[in-house]
Every structure is written in structure tokens, then in C-alpha cells.
Backbone as a ProteinNet text record, in pm:
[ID]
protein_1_A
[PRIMARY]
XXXXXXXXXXXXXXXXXXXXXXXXXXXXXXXXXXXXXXXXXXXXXXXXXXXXXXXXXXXXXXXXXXXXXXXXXXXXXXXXXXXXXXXXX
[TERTIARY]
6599.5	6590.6	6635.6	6699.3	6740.6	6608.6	6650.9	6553.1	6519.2	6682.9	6682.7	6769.5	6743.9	6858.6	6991.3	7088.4	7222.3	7296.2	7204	7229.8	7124.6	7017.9	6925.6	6828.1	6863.9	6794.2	6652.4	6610.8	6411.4	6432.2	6326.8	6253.3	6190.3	6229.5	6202.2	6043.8	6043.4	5894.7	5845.9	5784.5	5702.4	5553.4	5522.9	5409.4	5352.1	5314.2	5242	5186.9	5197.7	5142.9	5179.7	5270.4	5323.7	5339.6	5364.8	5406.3	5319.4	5191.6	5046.1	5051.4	5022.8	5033.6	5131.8	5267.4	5332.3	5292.2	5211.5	5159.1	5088.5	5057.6	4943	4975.5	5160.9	5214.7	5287.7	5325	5377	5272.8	5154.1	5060.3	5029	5023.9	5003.9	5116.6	5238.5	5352.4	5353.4	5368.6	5372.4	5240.5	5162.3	5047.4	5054.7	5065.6	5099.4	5193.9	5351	5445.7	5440.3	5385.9	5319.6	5228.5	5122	5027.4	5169.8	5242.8	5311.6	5408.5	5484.3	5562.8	5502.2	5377.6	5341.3	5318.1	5231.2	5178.8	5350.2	5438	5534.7	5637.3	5604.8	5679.8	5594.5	5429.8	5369	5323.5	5280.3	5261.4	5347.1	5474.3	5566.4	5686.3	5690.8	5823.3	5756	5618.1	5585.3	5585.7	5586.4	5604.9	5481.9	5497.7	5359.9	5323.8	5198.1	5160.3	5224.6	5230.8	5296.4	5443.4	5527.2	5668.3	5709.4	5595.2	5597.8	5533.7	5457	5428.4	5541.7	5595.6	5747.2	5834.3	5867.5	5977.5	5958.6	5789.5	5735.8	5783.7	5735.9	5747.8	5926.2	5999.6	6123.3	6189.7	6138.7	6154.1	6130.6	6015.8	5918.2	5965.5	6049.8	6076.7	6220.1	6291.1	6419.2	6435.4	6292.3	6345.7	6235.9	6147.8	6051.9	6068.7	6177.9	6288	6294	6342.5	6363.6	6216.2	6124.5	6025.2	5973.7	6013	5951.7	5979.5	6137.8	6218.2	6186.7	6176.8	6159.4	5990.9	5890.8	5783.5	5811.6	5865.6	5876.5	5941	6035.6	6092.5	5998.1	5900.3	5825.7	5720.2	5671.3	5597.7	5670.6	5751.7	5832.4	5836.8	5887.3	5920	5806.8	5651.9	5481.6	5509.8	5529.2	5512.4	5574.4	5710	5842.3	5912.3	5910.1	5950.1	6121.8	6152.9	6321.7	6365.7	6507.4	6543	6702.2	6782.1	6920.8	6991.7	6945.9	7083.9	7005	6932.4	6877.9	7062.3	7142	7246.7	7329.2	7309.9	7406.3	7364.7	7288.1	7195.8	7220.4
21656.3	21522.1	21423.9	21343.9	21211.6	21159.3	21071.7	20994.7	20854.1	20849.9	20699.2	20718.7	20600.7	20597.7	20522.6	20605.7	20530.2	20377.7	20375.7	20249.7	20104.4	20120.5	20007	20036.9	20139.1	20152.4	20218.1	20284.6	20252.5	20387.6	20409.3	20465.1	20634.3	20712.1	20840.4	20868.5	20835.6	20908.2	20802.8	20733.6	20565.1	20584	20735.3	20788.7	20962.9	20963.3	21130.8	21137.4	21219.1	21276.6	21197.2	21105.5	21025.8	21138.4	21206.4	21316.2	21366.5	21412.5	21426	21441.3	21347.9	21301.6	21430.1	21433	21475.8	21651.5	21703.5	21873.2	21855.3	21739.5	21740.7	21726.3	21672.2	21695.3	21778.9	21883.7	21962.7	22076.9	22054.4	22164.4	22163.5	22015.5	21999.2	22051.1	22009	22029.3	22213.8	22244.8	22399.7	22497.8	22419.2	22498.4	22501.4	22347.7	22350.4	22434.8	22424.7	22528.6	22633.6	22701	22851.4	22886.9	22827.1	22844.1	22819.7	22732.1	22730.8	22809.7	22871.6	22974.8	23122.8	23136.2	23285.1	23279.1	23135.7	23139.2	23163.2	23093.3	23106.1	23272.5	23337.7	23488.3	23551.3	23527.9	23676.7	23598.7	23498.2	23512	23453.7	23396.9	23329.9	23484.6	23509	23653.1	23780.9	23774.6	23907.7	24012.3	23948	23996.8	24031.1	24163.6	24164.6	24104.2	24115.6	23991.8	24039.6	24191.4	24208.8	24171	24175	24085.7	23963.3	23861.3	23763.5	23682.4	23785.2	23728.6	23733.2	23831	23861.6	23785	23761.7	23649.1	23536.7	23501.5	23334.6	23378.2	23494.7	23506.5	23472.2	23533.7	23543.2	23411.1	23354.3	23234.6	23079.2	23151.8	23047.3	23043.6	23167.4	23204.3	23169.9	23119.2	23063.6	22912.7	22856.6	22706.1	22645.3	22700.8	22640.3	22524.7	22512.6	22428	22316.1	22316.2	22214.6	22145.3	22245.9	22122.7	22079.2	22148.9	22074.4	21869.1	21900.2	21797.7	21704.2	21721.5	21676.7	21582.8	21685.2	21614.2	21498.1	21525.1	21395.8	21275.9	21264.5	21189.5	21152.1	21206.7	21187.4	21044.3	21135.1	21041.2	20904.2	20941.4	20806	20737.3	20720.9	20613.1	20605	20669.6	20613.7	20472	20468.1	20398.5	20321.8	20344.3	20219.5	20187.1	20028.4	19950.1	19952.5	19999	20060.4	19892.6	19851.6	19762.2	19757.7	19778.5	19777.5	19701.3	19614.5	19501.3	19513.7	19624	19652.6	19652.6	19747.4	19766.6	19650.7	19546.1	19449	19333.6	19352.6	19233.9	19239.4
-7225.3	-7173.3	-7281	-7259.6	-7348.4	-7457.7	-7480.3	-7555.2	-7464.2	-7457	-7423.3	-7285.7	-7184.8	-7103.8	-7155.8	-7103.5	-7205	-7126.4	-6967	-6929.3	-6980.4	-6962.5	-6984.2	-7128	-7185	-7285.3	-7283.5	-7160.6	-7151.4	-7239.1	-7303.6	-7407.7	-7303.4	-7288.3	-7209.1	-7261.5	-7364.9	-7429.8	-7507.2	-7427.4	-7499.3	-7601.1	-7589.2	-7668.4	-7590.6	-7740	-7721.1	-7611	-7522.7	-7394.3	-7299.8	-7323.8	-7203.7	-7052	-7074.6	-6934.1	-6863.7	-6957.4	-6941	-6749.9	-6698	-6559.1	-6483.9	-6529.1	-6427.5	-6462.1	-6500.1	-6529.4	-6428.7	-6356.7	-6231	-6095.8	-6118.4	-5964.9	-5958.7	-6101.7	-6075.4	-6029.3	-6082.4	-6069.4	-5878.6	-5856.4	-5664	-5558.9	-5643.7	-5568.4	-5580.3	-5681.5	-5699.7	-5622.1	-5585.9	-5541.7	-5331.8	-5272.4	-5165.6	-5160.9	-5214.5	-5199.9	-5153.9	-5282.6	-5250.7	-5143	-5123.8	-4965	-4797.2	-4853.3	-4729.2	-4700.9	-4849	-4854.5	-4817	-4865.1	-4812.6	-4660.2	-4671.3	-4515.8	-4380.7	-4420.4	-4350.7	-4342.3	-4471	-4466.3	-4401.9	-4455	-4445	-4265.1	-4183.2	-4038.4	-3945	-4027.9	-3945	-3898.3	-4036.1	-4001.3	-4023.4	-4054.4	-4064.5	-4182.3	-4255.7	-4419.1	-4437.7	-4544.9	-4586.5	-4713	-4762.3	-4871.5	-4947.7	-5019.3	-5123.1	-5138.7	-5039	-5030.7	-5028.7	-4976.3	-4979.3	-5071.8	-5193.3	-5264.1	-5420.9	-5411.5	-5464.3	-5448	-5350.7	-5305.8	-5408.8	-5336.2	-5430.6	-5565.7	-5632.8	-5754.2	-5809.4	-5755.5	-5758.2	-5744.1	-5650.3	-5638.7	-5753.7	-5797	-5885.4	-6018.7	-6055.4	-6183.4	-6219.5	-6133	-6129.5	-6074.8	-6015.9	-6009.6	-6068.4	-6167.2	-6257.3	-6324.5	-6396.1	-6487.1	-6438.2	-6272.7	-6155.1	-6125.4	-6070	-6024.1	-6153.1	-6280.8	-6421.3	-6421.8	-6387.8	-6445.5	-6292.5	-6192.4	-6065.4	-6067.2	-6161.9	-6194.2	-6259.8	-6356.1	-6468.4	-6427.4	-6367.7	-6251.6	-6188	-6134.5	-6006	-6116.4	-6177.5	-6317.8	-6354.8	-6388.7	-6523	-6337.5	-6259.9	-6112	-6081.5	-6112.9	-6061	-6161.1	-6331.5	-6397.7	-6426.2	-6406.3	-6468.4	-6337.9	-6299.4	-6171.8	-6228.5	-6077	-6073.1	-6079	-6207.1	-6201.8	-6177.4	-6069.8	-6079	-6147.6	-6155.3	-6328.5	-6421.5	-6442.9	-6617.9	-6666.1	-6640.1	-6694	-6728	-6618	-6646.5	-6698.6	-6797.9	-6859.1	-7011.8
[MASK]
+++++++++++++++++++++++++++++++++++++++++++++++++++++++++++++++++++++++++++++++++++++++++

């Protein structure tokens, strides 16, 4: 991740544990996921748990990275009001 944005300047990491917060929507978002992902293999198509819990796994272990960076996003836009002519100021 940057430091800085290279349009308006904001500061990515304004202090220690600034991110703190988003380990908690990644922890919500990642948890519904999973209940709706098994629930949908193992009684929607018939999977059994052990496959559908593989899948998740398989799944989880290749877009980890994503809902990481998707949290923090989710975080930094709870706290910093979106300004479109930051850039042109």
C-alpha cells in the first residue's frame, strides 16, 4: 500500500493501529461468507461438508490478499469524507 495518495496527498497510515478497525470487517465479511458459502454447496447443490468445506478453503486461500485490501478501503471511506477536487486544489 502507498504511503501517501499521489493525488491529494492523504497520509494512508495517520498512526499506529490506524487499520485496527478494518481486522473487524474483514473478520464479519469473511465469516458471513463462509456460512453462506457452505450453506449454499453443502444444501443448495448437495455437496457434502467435507467438499464444501474445501472449496471455502481453496477459495479463502487465494482471495485472502483481496478481502484484506477491500477491508482497508472499507475502513479508510468509514473515516476520511470522499473529496473530488482534493486533486485540483
Amino acid at each position: 500500500m502507498l504511503e501517501r495518495c499521489p493525488k491529494c496527498d492523504l497520509n494512508y497510515f495517520p498512526e499506529p493501529g490506524y487499520y485496527y478497525g478494518a481486522m473487524f470487517i474483514s473478520y464479519i465479511w469473511t465469516g458471513w461468507f463462509s456460512l453462506l458459502f457452505v450453506a449454499t454447496f453443502q444444501w443448495g447443490l448437495g455437496w457434502s461438508s467435507n467438499a464444501a468445506f474445501g472449496v471455502l478453503i481453496l477459495f479463502m486461500l487465494i482471495n485472502f490478499v483481496y478481502i484484506f485490501r477491500v477491508s482497508r478501503l472499507m475502513w479508510l471511506n468509514i473515516n476520511v469524507k470522499y473529496d473530488p477536487n482534493a486533486g485540483k486544489k
